[in-house]
C-alpha positions in Angstrom: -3.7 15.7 22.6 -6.5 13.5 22.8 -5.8 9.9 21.8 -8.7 10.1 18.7 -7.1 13.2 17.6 -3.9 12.1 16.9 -5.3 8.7 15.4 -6.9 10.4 12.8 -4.3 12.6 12.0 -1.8 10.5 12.0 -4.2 8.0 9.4 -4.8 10.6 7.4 -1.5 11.4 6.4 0.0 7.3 6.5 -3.5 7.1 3.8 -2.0 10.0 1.4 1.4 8.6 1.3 0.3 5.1 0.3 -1.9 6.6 -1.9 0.9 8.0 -3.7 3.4 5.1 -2.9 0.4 2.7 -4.7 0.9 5.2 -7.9 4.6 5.5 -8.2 4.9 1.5 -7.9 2.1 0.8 -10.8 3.6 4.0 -13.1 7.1 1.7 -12.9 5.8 -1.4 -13.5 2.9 0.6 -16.8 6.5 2.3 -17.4 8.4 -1.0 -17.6 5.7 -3.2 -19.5 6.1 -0.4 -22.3 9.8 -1.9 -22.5 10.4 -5.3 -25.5 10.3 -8.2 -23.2 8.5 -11.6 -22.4 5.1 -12.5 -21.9 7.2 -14.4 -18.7 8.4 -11.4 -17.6 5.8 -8.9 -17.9 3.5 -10.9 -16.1 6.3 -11.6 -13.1 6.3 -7.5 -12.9 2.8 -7.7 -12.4 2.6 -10.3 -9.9 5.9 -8.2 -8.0 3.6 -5.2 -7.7 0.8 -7.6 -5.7 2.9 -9.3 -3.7 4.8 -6.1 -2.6 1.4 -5.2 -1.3 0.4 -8.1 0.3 -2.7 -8.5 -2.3 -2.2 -11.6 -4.4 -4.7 -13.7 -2.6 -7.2 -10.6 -3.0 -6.7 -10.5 -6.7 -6.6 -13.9 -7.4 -9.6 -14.3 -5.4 -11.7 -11.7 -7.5 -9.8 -11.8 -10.7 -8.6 -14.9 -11.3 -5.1 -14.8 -13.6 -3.2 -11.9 -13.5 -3.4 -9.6 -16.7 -1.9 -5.9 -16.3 -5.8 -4.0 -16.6 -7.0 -6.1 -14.3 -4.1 -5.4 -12.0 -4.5 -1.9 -12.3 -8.6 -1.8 -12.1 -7.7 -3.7 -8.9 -5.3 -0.9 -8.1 -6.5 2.0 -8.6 -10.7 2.1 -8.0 -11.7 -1.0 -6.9 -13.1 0.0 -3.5 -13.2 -3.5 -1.9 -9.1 -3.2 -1.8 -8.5 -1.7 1.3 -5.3 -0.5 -0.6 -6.4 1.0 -3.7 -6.1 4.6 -5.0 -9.6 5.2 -4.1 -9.6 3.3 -0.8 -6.7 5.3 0.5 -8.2 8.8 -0.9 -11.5 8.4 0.8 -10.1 7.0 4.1 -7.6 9.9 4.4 -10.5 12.5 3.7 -12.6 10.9 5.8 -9.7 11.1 8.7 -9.2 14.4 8.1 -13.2 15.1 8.0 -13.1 13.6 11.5 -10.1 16.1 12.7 -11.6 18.9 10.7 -12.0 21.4 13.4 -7.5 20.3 14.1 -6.9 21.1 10.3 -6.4 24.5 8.8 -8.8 25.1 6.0 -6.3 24.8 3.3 -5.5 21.0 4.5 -9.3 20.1 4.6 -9.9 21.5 1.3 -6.9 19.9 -0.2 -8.3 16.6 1.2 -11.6 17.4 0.2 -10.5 18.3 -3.6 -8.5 15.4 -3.6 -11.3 13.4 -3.6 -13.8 14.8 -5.7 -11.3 15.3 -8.2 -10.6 11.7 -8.0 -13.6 10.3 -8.6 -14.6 12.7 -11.7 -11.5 11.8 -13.4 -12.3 7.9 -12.9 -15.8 8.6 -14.1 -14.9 10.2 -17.0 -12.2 7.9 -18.3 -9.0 9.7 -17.9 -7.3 7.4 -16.0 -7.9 4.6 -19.0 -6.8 7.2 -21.2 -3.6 8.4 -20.1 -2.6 6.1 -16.9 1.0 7.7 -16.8 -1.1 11.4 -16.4 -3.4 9.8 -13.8 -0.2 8.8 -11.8 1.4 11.6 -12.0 -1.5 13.6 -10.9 -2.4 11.5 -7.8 1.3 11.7 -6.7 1.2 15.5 -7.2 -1.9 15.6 -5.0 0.4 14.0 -2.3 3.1 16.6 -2.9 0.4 19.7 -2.2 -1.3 17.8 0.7 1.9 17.8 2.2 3.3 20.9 1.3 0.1 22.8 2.7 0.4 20.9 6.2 3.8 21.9 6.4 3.1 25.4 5.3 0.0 26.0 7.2 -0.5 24.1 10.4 1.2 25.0 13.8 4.0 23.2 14.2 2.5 21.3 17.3 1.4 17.8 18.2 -0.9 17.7 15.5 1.9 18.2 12.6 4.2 15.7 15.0 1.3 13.0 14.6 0.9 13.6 10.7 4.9 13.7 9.7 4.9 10.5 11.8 2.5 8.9 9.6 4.1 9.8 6.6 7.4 8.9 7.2 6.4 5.5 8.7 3.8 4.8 5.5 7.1 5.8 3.4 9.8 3.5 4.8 7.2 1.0 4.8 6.8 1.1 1.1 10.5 1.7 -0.1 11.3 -1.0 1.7 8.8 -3.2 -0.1 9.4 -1.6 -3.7 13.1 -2.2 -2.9 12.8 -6.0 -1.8 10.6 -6.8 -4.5 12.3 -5.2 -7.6 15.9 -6.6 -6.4 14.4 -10.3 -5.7 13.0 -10.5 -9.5 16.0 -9.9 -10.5 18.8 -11.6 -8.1 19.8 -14.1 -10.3 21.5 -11.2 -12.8 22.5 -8.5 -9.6 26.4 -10.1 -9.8 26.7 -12.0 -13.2 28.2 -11.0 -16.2 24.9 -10.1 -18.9 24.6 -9.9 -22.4 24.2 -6.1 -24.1 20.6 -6.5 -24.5 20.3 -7.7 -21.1 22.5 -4.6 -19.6 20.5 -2.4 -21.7 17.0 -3.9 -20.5 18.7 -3.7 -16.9 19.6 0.3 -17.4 15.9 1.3 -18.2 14.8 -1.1 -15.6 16.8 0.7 -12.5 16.0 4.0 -14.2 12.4 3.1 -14.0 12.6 1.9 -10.4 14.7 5.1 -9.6 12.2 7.3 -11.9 9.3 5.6 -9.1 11.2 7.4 -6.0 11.9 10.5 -7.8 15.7 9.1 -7.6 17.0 9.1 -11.0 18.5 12.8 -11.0 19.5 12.3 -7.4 21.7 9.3 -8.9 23.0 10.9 -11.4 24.4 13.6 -8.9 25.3 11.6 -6.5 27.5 8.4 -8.5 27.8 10.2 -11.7 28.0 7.0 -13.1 26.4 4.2 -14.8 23.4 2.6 -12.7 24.4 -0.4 -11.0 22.6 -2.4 -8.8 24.4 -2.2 -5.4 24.7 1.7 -6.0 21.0 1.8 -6.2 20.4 -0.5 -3.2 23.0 2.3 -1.3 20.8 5.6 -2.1 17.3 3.9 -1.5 18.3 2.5 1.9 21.5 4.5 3.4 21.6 7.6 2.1 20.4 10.3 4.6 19.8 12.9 1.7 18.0 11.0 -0.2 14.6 12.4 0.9 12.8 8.5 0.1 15.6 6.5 1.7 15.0 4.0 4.7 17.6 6.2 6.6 15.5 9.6 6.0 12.3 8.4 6.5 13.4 7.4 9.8 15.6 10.0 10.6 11.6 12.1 10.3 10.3 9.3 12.4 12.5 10.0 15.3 12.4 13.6 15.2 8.7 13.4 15.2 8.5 11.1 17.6 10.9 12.8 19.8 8.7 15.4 19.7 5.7 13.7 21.4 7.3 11.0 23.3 7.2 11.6 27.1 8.3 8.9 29.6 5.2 6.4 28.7 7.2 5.9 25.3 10.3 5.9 25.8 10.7 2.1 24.6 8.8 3.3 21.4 11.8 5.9 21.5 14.1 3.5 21.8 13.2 1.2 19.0 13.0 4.0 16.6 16.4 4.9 18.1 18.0 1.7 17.2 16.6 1.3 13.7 17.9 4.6 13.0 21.3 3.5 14.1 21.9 0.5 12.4 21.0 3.0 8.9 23.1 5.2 9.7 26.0 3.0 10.1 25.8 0.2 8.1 27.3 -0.4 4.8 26.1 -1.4 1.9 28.3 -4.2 1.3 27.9 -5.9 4.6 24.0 -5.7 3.7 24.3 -7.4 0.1 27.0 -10.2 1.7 24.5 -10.8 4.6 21.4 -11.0 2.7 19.2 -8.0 0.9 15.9 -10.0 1.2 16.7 -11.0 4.9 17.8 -7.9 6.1 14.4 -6.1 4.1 12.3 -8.3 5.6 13.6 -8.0 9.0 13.4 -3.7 8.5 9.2 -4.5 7.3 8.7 -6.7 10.3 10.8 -3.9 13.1 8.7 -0.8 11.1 5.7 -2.6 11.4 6.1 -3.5 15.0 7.3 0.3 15.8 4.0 1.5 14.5 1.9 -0.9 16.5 4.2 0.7 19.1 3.1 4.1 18.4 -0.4 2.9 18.3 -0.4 1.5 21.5 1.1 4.4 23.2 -0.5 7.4 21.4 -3.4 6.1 19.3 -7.4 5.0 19.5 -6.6 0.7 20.9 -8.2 -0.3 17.6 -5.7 1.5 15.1 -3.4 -1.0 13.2 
């Protein structure tokens, strides 16, 4: 497959899961500012989402202090954030308009919806109006682009190159959702707490579980209270979990597998390794080690694994 092919392609689909990643983490934090608590507090939510993105200095740079509508004007249509809803929209359609003749027509003209629909909702107010709807619908958009590439294109290079950008984009942002939401609240993750504050704590977890579709999952899987450490387990170890660190690399080495010849075998091997260490590592070894360290180090080996796959497979100016 030509190298420009399978950049786009693989763009396209690493654009519509941060798309959907940048919806699920701002319905948690609308979902959680909804919840009795501090001015101090609300505002450190805020400031969480930004950082996990990478975007304070944006935002403080065109906003100024942080209040939640500016956060989520920022978010969601301003077009100078390369990482806003509507950023990531139009540069996946426009991917996928560059690959169109690659696409089956059903993934173009779920591409193609996608965005028009998007920008006559923000035009006509609905996202003010009902920002939990809004979410919900741009995450649902995710869900059919998705389930139309997998029902409708050959399963070939091109599908390789588009699950690869999916799953990468995905253990990219659980990892960051996961740092982020266990550092704000580290000083509480072992210490004995007050009923309000366990009772603050349970709707907090559910909402950060509710963001990766995770809460029934929990449920089914601990059938138990939530607790920290249980939730740290299922986001980053648990194979079945279909959000985890472990299964969205356990799609990046299929994938890759699938399109790696001799050229990329260290690519291979990296991915190989990562893998590994998910699949066997325990939980408690992670928490007594460090949870920030060891997420930081997992952003840092992701990160370098796609510049990997870039290098080997994709247009020289693709990062």
């Amino acid at each position: 497959m030509l190298s420009r092919t399978a950049d786009h392609l693989f763009w396209m689909s690493r654009y519509t899961e941060r798309a959907e990643n940048t919806a699920r983490m701002l319905d948690v934090n609308y979902q959680t500012s909804l919840l009795p608590q501090s001015a101090a507090v609300a505002q450190f939510g805020w400031q969480g989402l930004l950082s996990i993105s990478e975007l304070l200095p944006a935002y403080t740079a065109r906003h100024g202090e942080i209040r939640p509508a500016s956060v989520m004007e920022f978010m969601v249509r301003d077009e100078s954030n390369p990482s806003s809803i509507i950023s990531c929209v139009r540069a996946a359609r426009e991917n996928a308009r560059a690959v169109r003749g690659t696409l089956t027509t059903e993934v173009w003209e779920t591409q193609n919806q996608t965005w028009l629909e998007l920008n006559r909702m923000l035009r006509s107010g609905e996202f003010e109006a009902d920002p939990a709807q809004f979410f919900e619908w741009v995450k649902f958009r995710s869900h059919l682009s998705r389930g139309v590439t997998v029902g409708t294109m050959l399963m070939d290079e091109a599908l390789y190159f588009m699950r690869l950008g999916t799953f990468l984009e995905r253990a990219d942002n659980t990892a960051r959702l996961v740092d982020v939401k266990f550092h704000a609240l580290q000083s509480d993750f072992f210490g004995a707490a007050s009923a309000k504050d366990q009772e603050y704590d349970f709707y907090h977890w559910s909402a950060i579980l509710r963001s990766v579709s995770g809460f029934e999952i929990y449920r089914k899987v601990y059938r138990d209270v939530i607790k920290p450490e249980r939730v740290a387990e299922l986001l980053i170890l648990r194979p079945d979990m279909p959000r985890s660190l472990h299964a969205s690399l356990n799609e990046v080495l299929n994938n890759l597998a699938m399109v790696a010849g001799e050229s990329a075998s260290e690519t291979l091997r990296r991915a190989g390794k990562l893998r590994a260490e998910l699949q066997y590592g325990k939980i408690d070894e992670i928490l007594a080690t460090g949870l920030h360290a060891f997420l930081t180090q997992f952003l840092d080996r992701v990160n370098e694994l796609g510049s990997f796959v870039s290098k080997d497979f994709l247009l020289p100016s693709a990062g």
